[in-house]
N, C-alpha and C positions, 0 to 999 in steps of 0.2 A: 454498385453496378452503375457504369456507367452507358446509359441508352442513348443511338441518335433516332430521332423519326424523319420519317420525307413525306414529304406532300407533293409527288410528283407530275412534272408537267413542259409542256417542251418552251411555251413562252412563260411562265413560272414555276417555279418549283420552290419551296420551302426545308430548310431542316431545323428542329429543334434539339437540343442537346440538353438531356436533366442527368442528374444524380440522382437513385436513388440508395440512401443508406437508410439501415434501419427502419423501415417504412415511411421514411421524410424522403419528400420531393425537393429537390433544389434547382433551382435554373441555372445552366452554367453559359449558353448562346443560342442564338437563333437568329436568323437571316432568311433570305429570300436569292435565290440563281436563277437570272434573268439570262434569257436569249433573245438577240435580235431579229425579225420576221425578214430582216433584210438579208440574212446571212444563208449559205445554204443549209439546209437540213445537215449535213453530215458534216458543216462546221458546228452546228447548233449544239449537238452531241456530242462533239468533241470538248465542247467549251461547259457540258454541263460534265462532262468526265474530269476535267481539267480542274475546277470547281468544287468540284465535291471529292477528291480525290485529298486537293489543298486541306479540307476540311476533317476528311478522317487522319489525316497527319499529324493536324494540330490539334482535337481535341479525342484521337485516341479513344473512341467508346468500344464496350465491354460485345455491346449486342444491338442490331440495327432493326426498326422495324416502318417497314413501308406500307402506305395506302395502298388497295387493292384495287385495280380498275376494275371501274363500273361500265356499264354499257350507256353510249351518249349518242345522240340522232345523228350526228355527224363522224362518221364512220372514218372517213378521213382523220378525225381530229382524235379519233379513238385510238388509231394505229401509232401513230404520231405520240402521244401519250406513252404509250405501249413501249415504242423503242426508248424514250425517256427512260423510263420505271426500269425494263432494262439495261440500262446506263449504271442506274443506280445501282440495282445488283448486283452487277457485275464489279462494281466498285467495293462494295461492301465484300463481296467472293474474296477477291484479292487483296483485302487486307486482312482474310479471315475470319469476318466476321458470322455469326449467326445472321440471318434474315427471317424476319416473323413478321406475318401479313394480316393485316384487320380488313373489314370492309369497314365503307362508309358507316353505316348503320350499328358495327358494334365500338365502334370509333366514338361514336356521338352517343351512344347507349351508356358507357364507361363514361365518358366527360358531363352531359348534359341529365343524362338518366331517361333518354327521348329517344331514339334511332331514330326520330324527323327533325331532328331540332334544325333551328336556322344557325347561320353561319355566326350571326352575330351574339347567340348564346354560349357557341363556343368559344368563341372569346373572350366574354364574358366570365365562363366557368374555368380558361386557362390563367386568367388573371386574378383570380379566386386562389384556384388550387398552389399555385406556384409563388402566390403572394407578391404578386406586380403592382407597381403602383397604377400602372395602365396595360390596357389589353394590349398585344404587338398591331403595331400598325399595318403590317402586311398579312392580308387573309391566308396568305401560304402558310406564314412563319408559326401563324398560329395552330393551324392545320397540324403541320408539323408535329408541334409541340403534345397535340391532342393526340396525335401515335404515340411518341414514345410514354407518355403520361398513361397512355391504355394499355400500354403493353410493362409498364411496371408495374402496375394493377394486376395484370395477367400473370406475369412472372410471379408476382406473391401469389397469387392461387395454384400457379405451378408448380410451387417449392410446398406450400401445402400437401397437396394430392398425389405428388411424386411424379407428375405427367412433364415429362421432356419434351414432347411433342414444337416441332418447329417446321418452318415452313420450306425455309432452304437453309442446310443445315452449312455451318463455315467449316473453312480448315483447319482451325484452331490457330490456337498462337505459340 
């Protein structure tokens, strides 16, 4: 199976792309979709549509799984986020994919074994898991990496217990 994850966000965003077979993790890409603060909002999101679009093209995953917004002091920046994440959805909809959603917490719970862990542990433990020679250098990309990485953890527990359960369900292929 092949998983992408997002680490989504309107001035950064992340995806990671694994394999996973037979219960081996494999890395296959991961990157970071930057927006310009100069550009308007609804080009901003056009250019993260554009982007991630190019992205499920090329590397074709089975089943997608996104960060869950959290609640941030700055409300503004919450909403903003928000139509991001939906961007991405919406992306993932239209190529059929599944969408499955973690929070932060069981994100870092799955990676670190903490739901507090710091950022830099998860990095840390992606470079670990995945057999990097180094952590990725953009905190998105790692981010990323640490959904789809939790959500093929999940998925094996899923095929265990027989629970289909998904968050936004795709149109198949």
């Amino acid at each position: 199976m092949r998983i992408i994850g997002i680490d989504p966000g309107l001035a950064g965003s992340g995806y990671g792309v694994i394999d996973e077979v037979g219960g081996n993790l494999k890395i296959v890409e991961f990157d970071e979709i930057a927006t310009s603060k100069d550009c308007d909002f609804p080009e901003r999101l056009r250019s993260i549509y554009d982007d991630f679009m190019r992205a499920l093209e090329e590397w074709k995953p089975d089943a997608c799984a996104i960060e869950a917004l959290y609640f941030a002091k700055n409300a503004k920046s919450a909403f903003q986020v928000g139509h991001a994440r939906g961007v991405f959805i919406l992306c993932a909809s239209l190529a059929g994919l599944p969408v499955y959603e973690y929070t932060p917490i069981q994100i870092k719970k799955a990676i670190v074994g903490a739901g507090r862990a710091e950022k830099s542990q998860v990095q840390y433990m992606i470079k670990m898991i995945l057999n990097l020679e180094e952590p990725p250098k953009s905190e998105h990309a790692a981010d990323a990496l640490a959904v789809a990485v939790c959500h093929a953890n999940s998925a094996r527990f899923r095929s265990l217990t027989g629970d289909p359960r998904r968050v936004f369900p795709g149109a198949g292929r």
